[in-house]
C-alpha positions in Angstrom: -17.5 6.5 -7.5 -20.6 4.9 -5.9 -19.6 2.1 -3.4 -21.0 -1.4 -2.9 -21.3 -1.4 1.0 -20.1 -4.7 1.8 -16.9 -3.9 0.1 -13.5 -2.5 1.8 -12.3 0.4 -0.1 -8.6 0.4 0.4 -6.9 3.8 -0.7 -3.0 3.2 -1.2 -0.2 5.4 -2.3 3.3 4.8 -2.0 6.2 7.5 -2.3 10.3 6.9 -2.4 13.2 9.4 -2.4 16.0 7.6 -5.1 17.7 10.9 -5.2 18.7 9.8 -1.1 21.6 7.2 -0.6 19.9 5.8 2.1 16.6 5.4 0.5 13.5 5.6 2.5 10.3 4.5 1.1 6.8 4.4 2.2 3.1 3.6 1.9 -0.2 4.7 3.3 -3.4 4.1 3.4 -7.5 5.0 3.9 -9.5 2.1 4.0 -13.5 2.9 3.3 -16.2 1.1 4.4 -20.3 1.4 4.3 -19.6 4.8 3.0 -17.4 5.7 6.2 -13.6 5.6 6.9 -12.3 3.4 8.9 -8.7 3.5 9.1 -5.9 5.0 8.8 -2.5 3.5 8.8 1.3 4.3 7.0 4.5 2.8 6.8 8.3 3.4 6.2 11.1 1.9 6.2 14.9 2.9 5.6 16.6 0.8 2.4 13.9 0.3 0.8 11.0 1.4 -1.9 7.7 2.7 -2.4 6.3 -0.5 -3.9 7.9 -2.7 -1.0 6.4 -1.0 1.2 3.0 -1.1 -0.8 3.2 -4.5 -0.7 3.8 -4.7 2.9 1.0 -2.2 3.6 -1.2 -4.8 1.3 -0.8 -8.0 3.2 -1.3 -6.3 6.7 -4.5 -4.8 5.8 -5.7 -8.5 3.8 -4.4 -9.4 7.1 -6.9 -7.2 9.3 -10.2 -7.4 7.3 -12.1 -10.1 8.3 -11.7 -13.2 6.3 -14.1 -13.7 3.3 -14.5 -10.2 2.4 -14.1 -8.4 -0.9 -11.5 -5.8 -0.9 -10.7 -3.7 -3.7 -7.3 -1.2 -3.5 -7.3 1.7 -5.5 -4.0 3.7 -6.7 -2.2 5.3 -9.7 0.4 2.5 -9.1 0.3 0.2 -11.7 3.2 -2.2 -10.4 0.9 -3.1 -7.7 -1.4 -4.9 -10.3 0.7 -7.9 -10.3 0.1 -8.7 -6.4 -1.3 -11.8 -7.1 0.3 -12.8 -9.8 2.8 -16.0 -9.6 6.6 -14.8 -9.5 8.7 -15.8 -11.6 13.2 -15.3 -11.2 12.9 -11.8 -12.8 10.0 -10.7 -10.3 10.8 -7.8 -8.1 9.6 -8.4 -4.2 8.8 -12.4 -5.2 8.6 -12.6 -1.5 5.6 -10.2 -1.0 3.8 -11.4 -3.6 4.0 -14.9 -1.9 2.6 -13.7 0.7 -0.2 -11.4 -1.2 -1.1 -14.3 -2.8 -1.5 -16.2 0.3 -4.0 -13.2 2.6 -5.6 -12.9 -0.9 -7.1 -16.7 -0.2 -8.8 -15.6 2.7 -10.6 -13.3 1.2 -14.0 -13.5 -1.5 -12.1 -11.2 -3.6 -9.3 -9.2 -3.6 -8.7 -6.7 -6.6 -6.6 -3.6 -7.8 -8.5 -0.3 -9.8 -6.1 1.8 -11.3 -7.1 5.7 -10.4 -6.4 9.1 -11.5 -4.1 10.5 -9.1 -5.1 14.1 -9.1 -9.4 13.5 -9.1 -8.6 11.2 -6.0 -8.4 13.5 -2.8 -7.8 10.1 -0.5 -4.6 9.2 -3.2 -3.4 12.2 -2.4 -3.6 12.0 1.1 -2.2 9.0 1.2 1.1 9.6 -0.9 1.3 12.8 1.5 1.3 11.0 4.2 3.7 8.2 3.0 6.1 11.5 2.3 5.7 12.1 5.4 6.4 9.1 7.0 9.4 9.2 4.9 10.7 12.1 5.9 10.5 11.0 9.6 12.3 8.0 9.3 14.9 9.2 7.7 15.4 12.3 10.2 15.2 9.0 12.7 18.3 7.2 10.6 20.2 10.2 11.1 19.5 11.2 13.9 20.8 7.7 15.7 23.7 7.4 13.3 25.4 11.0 14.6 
C-alpha cells in the first residue's frame, strides 16, 4: 500500500476469549507515520469485548494525534466501520461511538479501510498482541481473586 505522508496509519486488531466466563477482551495497535512507526500501544480489560476495546483504543489514539489530521485505521474488523455513525437503541457500545464521533471532529478526516488479515503483517501483530494482553489480564483476575 503506498502511503500519503501526512496521513496517520493506524493498524488495529482486536481479539476476545467468549469461550471464558470472565471474558477478557483486547485491542492493539501500530500507528504509521511518514513511512515510519511511531507507536505502539494495547489494551485489555476483564468483562468485556474485542470491539469495546477497539473502540476505546480508537478514541485515545484520535485523542493523541494532533488535532486536524487525517487518520485512517485499517483492520479486518468490519463492526468498527460504524464508529461514526449516529446510534440508534439497538446500537452496541452507543457510548463509544459518542465519543468517536466527538475526537473524529477534531480531526480533517478520520476513516476505516477494511484489510485482509493474513497479507497485513502489522494486523497480525496487533491481534497477537491484543492476545496477549488478554491473556495477562486475565492471569491478573485470577491471580487477585485466589
Amino acid at each position: 500500500m503506498t502511503q500519503d505522508t501526512s496521513t496517520y496509519y493506524v493498524w488495529i486488531g482486536g481479539s476476545c476469549d467468549y469461550g471464558h466466563k470472565e471474558r477478557v477482551g483486547g485491542a492493539a495497535v501500530v500507528i504509521e507515520h511518514n513511512d515510519n512507526t511511531i507507536s505502539h500501544d494495547v489494551i485489555s480489560d476483564i468483562h468485556t469485548t474485542e470491539f469495546r476495546m477497539m473502540l476505546t483504543l480508537m478514541i485515545k489514539v484520535m485523542q493523541e494525534i494532533p488535532e486536524g489530521s487525517d487518520i485512517l485505521f485499517l483492520t479486518n474488523a468490519a463492526y468498527i466501520q460504524n464508529f461514526d455513525k449516529t446510534p440508534t437503541a439497538k446500537s452496541a457500545n452507543p457510548d463509544l461511538i459518542v465519543q468517536c464521533i466527538k475526537e473524529k471532529k477534531r480531526h480533517n478526516s478520520v476513516g476505516v479501510k477494511i484489510v485482509q488479515y493474513h497479507k497485513s503483517p502489522l494486523l497480525i501483530e496487533t491481534h497477537d498482541r491484543a492476545t496477549e494482553a488478554m491473556a495477562k489480564t486475565r492471569k491478573e483476575f485470577h491471580q487477585k481473586n485466589k
